[in-house]
C-alpha positions in Angstrom: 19.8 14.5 -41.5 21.9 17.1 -40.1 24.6 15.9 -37.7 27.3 17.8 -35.8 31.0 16.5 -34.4 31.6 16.5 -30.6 33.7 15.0 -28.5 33.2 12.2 -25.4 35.3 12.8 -21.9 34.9 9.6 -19.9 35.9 9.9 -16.4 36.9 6.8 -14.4 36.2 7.2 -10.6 35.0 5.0 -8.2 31.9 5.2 -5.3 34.6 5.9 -2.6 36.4 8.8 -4.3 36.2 12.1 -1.9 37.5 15.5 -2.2 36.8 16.7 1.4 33.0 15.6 2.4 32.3 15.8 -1.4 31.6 12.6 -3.5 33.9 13.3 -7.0 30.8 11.9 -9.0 28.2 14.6 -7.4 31.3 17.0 -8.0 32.2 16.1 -11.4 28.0 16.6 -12.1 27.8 19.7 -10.6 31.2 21.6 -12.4 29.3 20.0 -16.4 25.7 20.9 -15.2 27.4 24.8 -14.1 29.8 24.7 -17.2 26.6 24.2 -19.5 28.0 21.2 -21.1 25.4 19.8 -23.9 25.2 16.1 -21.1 26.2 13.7 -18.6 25.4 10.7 -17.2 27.3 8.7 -14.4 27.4 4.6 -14.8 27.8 2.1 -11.9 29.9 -0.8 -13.2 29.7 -4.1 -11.4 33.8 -4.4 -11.3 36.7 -3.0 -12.8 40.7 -2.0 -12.3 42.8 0.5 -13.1 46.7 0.2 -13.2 47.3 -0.5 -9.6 45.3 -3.8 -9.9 43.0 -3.2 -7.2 40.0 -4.8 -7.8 36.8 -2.4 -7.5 33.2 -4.0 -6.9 30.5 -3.2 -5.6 29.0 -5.7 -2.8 26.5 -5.6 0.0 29.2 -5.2 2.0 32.0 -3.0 0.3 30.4 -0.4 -2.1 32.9 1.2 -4.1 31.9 0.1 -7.2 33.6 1.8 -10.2 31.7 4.8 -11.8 32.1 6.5 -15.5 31.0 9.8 -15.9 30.6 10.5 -19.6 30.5 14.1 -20.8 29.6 15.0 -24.6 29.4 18.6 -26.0 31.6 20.3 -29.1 35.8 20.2 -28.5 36.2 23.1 -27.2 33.7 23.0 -24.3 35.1 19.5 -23.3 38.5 20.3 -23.4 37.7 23.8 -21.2 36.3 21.5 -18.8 38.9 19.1 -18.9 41.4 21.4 -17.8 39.6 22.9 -14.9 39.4 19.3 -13.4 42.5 17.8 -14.3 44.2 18.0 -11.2 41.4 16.5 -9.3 42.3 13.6 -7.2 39.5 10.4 -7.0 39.8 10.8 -11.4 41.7 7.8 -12.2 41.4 7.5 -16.3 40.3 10.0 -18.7 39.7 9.6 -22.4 38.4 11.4 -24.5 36.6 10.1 -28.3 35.5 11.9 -31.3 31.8 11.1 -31.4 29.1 12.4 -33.6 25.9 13.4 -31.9 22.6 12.5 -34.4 20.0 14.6 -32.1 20.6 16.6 -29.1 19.0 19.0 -26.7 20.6 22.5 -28.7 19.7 20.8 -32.1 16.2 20.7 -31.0 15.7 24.0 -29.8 
């Protein structure tokens, strides 16, 4: 079985985060779908916190619950689209894995 190295960005945001009108998540999205990044997919965690503490869960009355966007395509293209989004604000952590991908949309084409 052929198997290629790539690389895993995870974003840690949260339902709340704007920039302008703009959710981050929708934003974030858009800039991998336009980059032609190999995929992404956005979680909705129940609760989480980041440094500061602050407790973020989502509730029927307060939804901010925390959200992971996870990006995976070869180094390069991650790292590209890490640094056009660095300086985002509404991206608390961002790490970034080693991962190998067993079957993917360009290996099946």
């Amino acid at each position: 079985m052929r198997t290629q190295t790539h690389f895993l960005l995870r974003l840690y945001t949260d339902e709340a985060a704007l920039l302008g009108d703009q959710s981050v998540v929708h934003l974030l999205m858009d800039r991998a779908r336009q980059a032609g990044l190999l995929g992404a997919t956005v979680h909705r965690a129940q609760s989480g916190f980041g440094h500061g503490a602050h407790l973020h869960r989502g509730g029927l009355v307060d939804r901010n619950s925390p959200i992971i966007v996870e990006i995976v395509d070869v180094e390069p293209k991650v790292r590209d689209f890490w640094d056009d989004i660095a300086d985002l604000h509404g991206i608390g952590l961002a790490t970034l894995e080693k991962v190998e991908v067993l079957r993917g949309a360009r290996e099946q084409e």
